[in-house]
C-alpha positions as CSV (number, residue, x, y, z in Angstrom):
1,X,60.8,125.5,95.3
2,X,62.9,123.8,98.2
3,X,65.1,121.0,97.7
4,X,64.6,117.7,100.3
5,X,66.6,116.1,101.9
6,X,64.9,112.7,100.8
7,X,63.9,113.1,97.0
8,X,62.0,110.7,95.5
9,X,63.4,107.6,94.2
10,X,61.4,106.7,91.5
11,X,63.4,105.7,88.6
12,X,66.3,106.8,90.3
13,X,69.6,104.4,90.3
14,X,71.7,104.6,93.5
15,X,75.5,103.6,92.7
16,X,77.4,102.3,96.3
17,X,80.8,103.0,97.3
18,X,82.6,101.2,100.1
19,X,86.7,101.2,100.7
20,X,85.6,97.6,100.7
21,X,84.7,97.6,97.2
22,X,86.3,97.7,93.5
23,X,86.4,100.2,90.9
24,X,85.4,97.5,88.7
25,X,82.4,96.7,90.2
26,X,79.3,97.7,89.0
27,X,78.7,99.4,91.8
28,X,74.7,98.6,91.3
29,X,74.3,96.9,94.7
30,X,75.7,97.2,98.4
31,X,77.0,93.5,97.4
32,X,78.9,95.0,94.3
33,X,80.6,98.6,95.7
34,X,82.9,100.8,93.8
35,X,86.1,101.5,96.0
36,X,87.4,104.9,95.4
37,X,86.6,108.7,96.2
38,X,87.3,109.3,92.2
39,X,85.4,106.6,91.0
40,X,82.3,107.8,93.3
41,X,83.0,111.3,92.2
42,X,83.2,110.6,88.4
43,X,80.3,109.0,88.8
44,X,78.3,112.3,90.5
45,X,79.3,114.0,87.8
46,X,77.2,111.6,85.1
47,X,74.1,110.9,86.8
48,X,70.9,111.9,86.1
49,X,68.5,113.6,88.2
50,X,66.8,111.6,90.7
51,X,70.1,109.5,91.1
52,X,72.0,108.7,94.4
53,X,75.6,107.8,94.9
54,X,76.2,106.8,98.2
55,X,79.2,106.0,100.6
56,X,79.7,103.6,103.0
57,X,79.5,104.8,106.9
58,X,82.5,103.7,108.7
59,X,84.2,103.7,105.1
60,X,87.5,106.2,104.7
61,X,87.9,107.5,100.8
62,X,91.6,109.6,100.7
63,X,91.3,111.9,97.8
64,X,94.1,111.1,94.8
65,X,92.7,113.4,92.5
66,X,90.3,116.1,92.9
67,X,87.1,116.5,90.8
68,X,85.5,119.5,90.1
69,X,81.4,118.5,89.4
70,X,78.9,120.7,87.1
71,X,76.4,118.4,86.2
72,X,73.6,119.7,84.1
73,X,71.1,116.1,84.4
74,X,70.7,117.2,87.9
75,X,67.8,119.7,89.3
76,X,64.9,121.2,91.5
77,X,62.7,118.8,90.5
78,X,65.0,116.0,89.8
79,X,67.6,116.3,92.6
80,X,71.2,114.5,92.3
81,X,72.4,113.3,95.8
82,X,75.8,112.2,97.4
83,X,75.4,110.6,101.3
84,X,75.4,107.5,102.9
85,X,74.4,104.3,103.3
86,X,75.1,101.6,105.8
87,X,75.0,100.6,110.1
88,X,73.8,104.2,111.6
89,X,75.8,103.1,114.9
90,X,79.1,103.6,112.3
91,X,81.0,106.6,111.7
92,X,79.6,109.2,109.1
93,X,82.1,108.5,105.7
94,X,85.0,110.3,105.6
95,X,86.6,112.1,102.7
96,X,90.5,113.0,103.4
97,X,92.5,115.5,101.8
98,X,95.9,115.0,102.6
99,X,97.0,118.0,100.4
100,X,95.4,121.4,99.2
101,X,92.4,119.4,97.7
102,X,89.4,120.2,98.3
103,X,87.0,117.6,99.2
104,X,83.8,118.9,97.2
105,X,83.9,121.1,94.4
106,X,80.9,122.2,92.1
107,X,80.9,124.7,89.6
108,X,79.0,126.1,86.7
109,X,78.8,129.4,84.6
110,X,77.9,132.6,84.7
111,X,75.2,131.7,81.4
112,X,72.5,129.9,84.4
113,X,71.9,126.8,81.1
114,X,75.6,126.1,81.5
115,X,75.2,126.2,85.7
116,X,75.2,123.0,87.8
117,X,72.4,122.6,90.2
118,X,69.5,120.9,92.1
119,X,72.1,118.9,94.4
120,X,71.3,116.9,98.1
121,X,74.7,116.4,99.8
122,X,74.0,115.3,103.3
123,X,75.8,112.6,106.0
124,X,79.4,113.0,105.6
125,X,82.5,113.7,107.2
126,X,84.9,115.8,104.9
127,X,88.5,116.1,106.9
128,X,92.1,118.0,106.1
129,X,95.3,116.6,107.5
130,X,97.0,119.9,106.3
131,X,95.1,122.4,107.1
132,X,95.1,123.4,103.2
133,X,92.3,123.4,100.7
134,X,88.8,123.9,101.2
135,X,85.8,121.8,102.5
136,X,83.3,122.4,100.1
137,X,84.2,125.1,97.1
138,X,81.5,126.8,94.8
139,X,82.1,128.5,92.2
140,X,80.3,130.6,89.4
141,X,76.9,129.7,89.0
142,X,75.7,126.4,91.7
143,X,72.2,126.6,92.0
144,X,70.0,124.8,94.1
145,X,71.5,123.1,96.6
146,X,71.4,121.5,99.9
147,X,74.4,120.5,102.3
148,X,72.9,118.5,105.4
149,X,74.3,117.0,108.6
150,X,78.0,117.4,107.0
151,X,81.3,117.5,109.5
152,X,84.7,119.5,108.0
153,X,87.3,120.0,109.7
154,X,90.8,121.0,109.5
155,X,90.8,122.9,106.1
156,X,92.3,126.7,105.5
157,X,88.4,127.3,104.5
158,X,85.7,125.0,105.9
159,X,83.1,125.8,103.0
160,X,83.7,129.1,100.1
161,X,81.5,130.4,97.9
162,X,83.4,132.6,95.4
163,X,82.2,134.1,91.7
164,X,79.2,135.2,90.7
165,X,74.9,133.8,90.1
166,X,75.5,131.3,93.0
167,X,71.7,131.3,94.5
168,X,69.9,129.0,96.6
169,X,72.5,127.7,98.8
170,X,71.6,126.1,102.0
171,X,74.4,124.3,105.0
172,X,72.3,123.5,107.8
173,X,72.6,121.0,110.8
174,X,76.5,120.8,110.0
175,X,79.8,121.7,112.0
176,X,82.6,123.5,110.9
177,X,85.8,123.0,112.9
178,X,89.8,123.9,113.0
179,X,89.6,126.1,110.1
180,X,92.7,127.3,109.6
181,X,91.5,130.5,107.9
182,X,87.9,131.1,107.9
183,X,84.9,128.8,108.7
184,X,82.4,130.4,105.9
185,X,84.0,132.9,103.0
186,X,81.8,134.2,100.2
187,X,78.0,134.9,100.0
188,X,75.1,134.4,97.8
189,X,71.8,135.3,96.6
190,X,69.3,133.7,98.9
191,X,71.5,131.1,100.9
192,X,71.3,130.4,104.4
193,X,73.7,128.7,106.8
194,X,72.7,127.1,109.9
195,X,76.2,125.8,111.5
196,X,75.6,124.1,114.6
197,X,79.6,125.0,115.9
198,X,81.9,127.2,114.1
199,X,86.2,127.2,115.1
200,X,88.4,128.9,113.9
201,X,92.2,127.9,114.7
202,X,94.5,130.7,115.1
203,X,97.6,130.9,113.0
């Protein structure tokens, strides 16, 4: 079974997140946004499958503290997903590392019950100012997941896949730019990337 890009909604909550917004919102409406990349992190990491938390485009969410996710509620058939919302004429969001943070993390376990999966992450723009960390990190065990219409730039690894029983992996429609290592490090069992434009920046 593929994963959509558009699950279904039904029963689903979506949780918003503007640099408008507040932490101590509810963050239940586009009226009532969270504020932070943390908070809208955290909150990726509790939801339960069929569940959105979306960021707002033309938003810009530095990174204070990374978050590693492995959510179990999420899945195939119940897919979690972290994208956008907001004026299509606006930027994408953008994530910012300013250190060696890197902007998405996932991970599981080698035992697949213990292993994160079943994950939509589509419509963002996930940017280094260092040249350090890595765009989007999986390790041990992601299942499941799909990475849509995403811009990284500027990190010493745009996207890495490292450890073992990571399956299922699909980046299409994205770009990968100004790596300051490698664009794509690591493999897995039936992944596919489709990069529109890979760069890599000598060093």
């Amino acid at each position: 079974m593929e994963l959509n890009s558009n699950p279904p909604a039904a029963g689903g909550k979506t949780y918003y997140v503007c640099d408008t917004g507040n932490d101590e919102n509810t963050g239940m409406s586009e009226s009532s946004p969270f504020r932070s990349y943390e908070k809208a992190m955290a909150t990726f990491a509790t939801i339960t499958g069929g569940d959105s938390v979306l960021l707002c485009r033309g938003g810009q969410f530095p990174i204070t503290k990374g978050k590693g996710i492995n959510n179990l509620k999420c899945s195939i058939g119940a897919p979690c997903t972290l994208g956008d919302y907001g004026d299509k004429s606006k930027d994408k969001p953008l994530i910012i590392s300013s250190d060696t943070t890197s902007a998405l993390k996932f991970y599981g376990n080698i035992d697949s019950a213990k292993s994160g999966g079943g994950y939509v992450i589509k419509n963002l723009n996930l940017l280094s100012t260092t040249g350090a960390g890595k765009g989007v990190f999986l390790y041990i065990g992601v299942h499941h997941m799909l990475l849509e219409n995403l811009h990284i730039q500027g990190f010493s690894l745009g996207m890495q896949i490292a450890g073992s029983t990571t399956n299922f992996i699909k980046l299409k429609d994205s770009v990968i730019i100004n790596s300051k290592q490698q664009g794509v490090l690591g493999g897995c069992t039936n992944c596919l990337y489709a990069v529109s434009y890979t760069h890599l920046r000598a060093h």
